[in-house]
N, C-alpha and C positions, 0 to 999 in steps of 0.2 A: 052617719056613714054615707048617705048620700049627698052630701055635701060636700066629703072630702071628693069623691068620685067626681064630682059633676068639677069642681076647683078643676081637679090634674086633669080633665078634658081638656080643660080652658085654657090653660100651661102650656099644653101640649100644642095644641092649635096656633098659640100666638110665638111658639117657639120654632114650628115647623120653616116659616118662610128665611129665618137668619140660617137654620140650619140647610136649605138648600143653597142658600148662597154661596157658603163657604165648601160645598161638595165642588169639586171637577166633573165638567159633562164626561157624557159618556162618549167614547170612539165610534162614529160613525163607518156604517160597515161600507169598503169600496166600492164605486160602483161598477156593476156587470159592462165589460167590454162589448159593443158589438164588432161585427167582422165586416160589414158594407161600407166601401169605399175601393180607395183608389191606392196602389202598391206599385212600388219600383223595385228593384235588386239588381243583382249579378249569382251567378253560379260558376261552379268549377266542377270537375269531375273526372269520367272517366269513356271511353266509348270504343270499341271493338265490336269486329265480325269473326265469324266462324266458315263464312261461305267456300265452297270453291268453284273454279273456272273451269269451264267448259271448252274445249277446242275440235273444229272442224274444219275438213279442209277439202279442197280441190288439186288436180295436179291433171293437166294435158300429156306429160308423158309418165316416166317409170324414175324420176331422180329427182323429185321437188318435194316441199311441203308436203303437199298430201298422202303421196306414197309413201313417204317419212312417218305420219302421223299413223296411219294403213299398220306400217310392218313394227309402230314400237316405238321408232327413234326418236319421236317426238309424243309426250304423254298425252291421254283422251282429256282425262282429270288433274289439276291439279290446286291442292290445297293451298287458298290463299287467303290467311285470317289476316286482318289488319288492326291494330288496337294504339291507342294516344292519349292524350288531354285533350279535354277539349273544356271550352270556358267562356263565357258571355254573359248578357244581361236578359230581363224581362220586366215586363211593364204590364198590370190587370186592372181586374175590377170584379169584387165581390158584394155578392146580394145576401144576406142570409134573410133567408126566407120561412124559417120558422125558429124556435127553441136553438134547436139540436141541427138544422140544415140548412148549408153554404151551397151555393153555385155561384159560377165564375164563369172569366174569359181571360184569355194571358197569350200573348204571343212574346217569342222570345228567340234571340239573335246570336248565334253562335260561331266562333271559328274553331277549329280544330289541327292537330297535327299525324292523327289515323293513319298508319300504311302500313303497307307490309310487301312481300317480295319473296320470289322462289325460283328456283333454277334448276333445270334437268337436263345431264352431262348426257349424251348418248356416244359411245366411244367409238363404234362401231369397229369393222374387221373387213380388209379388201375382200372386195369392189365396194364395199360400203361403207362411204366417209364420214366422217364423226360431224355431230351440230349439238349446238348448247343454244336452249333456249330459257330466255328471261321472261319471270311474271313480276309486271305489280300493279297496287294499286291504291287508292288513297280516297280517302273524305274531308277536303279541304274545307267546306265550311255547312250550316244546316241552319236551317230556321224551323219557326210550327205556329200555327193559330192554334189555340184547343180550347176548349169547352173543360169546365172541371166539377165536378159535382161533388160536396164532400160533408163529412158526418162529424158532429164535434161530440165526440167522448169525452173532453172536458170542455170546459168556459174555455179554456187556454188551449186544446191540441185537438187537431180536424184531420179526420183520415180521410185520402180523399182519391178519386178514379177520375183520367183525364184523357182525353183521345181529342184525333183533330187533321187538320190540317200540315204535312209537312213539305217542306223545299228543301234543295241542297245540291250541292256540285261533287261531284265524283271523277275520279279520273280510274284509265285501266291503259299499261303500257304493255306492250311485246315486243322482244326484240332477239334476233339469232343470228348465232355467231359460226359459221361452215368455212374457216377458212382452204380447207385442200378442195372445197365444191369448186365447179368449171361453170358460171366467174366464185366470187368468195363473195359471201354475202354482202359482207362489208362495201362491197361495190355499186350496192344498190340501194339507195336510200329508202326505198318502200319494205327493207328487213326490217328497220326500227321504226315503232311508232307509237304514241302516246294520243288515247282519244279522251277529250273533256267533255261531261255531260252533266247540264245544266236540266233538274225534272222537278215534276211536284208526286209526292205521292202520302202515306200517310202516319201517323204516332201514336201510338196506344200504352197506357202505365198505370200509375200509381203511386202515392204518397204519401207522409207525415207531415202535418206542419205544426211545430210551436209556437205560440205567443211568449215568448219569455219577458218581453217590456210590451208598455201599453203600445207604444211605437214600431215594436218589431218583432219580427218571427224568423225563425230559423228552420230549412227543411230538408230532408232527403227524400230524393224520388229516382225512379227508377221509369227509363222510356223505351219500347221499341219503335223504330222507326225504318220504311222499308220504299224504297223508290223504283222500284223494277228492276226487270234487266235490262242492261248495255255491252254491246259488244266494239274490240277491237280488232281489224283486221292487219295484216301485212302480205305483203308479196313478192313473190321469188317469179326471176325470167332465168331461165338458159335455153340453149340453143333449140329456137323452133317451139317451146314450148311455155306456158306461166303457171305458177301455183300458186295457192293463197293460202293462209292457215286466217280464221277466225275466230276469236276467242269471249266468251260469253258468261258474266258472272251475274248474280242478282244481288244489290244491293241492299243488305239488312244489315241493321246497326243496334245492340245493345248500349244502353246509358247509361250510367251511375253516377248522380253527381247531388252535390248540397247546394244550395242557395239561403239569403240572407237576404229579405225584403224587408223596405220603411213601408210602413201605412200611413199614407199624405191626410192630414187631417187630425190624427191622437196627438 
């Protein structure tokens, strides 16, 4: 009996190496992405305000601007949201610096088409002559440096919080229309006027990102971003006398947009 036993050992042994041959290896499992390097995209989206404008005013006698603004005929407040597309590129650089955590930097270049616009009839009733004054206002283009710190829930999707640096140009116009006033507004070119304000101020949000290819990831993030206030003024002469209406909004901007970045390097 031990003989046969100790044989099929023997069998077994010298049979082992044909039979791995003929097996197929096994699938090596993929390897773990990391997230440190260098990234480009574009984004698209969405950008709107809820702000409204603020109006003060001066007036030397009893029939300009200010007494207008004074008795009513011209609004204190008025509501002027402004909302568009807006759409650009960005360019970074990610560290992950442990397991589970990413930190970044990304600045990113945006134009936009944001405005918006409002107008208040005032009809009045003799001795008090009617004016119709125009708002508006626009966010024609935006940039941002930020800082981004982010938590990867899986190998593949990092949630992630981002603030920073922002730029951007703004415009704010007024402009009123009195034609039975003594002169008509129209007559004076400091009624209409449009001010451009070039500031820096700053961006705070939030994010998703996917890896869905080793090369590429797909994100939606959400930004606020808020440059102070600007004001625009105009001015009314009649006889003997000048008035000025000033008009003062703060510029905040909600974001909503997706982006699609290459990872230079996978």
């Amino acid at each position: 009996m031990k003989q046969i036993v100790l044989a099929g050992l023997a069998l077994g042994a010298l049979a082992m190496p044909a039979l791995a041959a003929d097996m197929a290896p096994l699938p090596k499992a993929p390897p773990l992405l990391g997230w440190t390097g260098f990234y480009v995209g574009g984004n698209v989206g969405w950008a709107g305000s809820t702000d409204a404008l603020t109006n003060y005013g001066t007036d030397s006698g009893t029939a300009g601007l200010g007494t207008y603004l004074l008795n009513g005929g011209i609004p204190g407040i008025v509501n002027l949201n402004e909302t568009g597309v807006i759409g650009g590129g960005q360019v970074g650089y990610n560290w992950q610096v442990a397991p589970t955590w990413v930190v970044g930097i990304e600045a990113d270049f945006q134009g936009t088409n944001a405005k918006g616009s409002n107008s208040f009839a005032f009809l009045g009733a003799p001795p008090v002559l009617p004016i119709t004054t125009t708002y508006t206002r626009e966010l024609d283009w935006l940039g941002t440096l930020r800082g981004r710190f982010g938590y990867l829930w899986f190998p593949s999707l990092m949630f992630y919080g981002t603030g920073g640096l922002a730029y951007g140009e703004n415009k704010i116009g007024v402009a009123a229309s009195c034609s039975a006033w003594t002169p008509p507004c129209g007559s004076e070119a400091g009624m209409s006027h449009q001010s451009s304000n070039t500031s820096a101020g700053f961006a705070a949000g939030a994010g998703a990102e996917w890896r869905f290819a080793p090369a590429w990831t797909l994100r939606g993030e959400y930004l606020y971003v808020e440059f102070g206030r600007f004001s625009n003024t105009i001015s009314y002469t009649y006889p003997a006398n000048t008035s000025t209406l000033t008009s003062t909004i703060r510029e905040r901007d909600n974001i909503a947009r997706v982006a699609l970045n290459y990872l230079i390097g996978y």
